[in-house]
C-alpha positions, 0 to 999 in steps of 0.5 A: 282576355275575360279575366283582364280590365276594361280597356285591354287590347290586343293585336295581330298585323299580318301580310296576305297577298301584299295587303296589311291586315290587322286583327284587334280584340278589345275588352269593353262590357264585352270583347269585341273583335275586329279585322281591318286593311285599312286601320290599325290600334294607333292612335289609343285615345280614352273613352269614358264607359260605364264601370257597373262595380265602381257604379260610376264612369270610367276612362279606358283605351280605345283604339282607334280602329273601334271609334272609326267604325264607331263613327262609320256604322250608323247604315249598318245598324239602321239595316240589321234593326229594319231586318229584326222588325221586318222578318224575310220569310226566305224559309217559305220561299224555298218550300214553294220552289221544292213543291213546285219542282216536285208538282212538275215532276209527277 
């Protein structure tokens, strides 16, 4: 799939417990992948994204699974970009109930 042009797409549907899921993998800059029950790649409508060979904007296919959670994932990224500045020091947290379980211990 690194080989092939902006724009490629490829697709798996399977059947789990009476529930459609759809795998897609797309070719932008990079491959992105997704899994979904509730969309599929139809309708592939064209999106124009930046070509660094040709220096210029392109046309590419897009499925349609990639622009819904496009349109959709704006809370998530808010969160992950909260996250990266506010660091959660989970890391200390476990030392401390480590030290105090081996303080009650003794």
């Amino acid at each position: 799939m690194k080989q092939k042009p902006k724009g490629t797409t490829a697709h798996c549907l399977s059947n789990v417990l009476d529930t459609d899921i759809v795998a897609v993998t797309w070719k932008n800059t990079k491959i992105v992948s997704l899994l979904s029950t509730f969309d599929a790649i139809d309708p592939v409508m064209e999106v124009s994204r930046f070509d660094r060979k040709q220096k210029k904007r392109v046309e590419v296919d897009c499925p349609n699974i990639i622009q819904v959670y496009n349109k959709h994932m704006g809370g998530v990224d808010s969160l992950d970009g909260l996250l990266r500045c506010h660091k959660i020091k989970m890391r200390r947290r476990r030392v401390d109930k480590v030290q105090t379980y081996h303080k009650l211990k003794s």
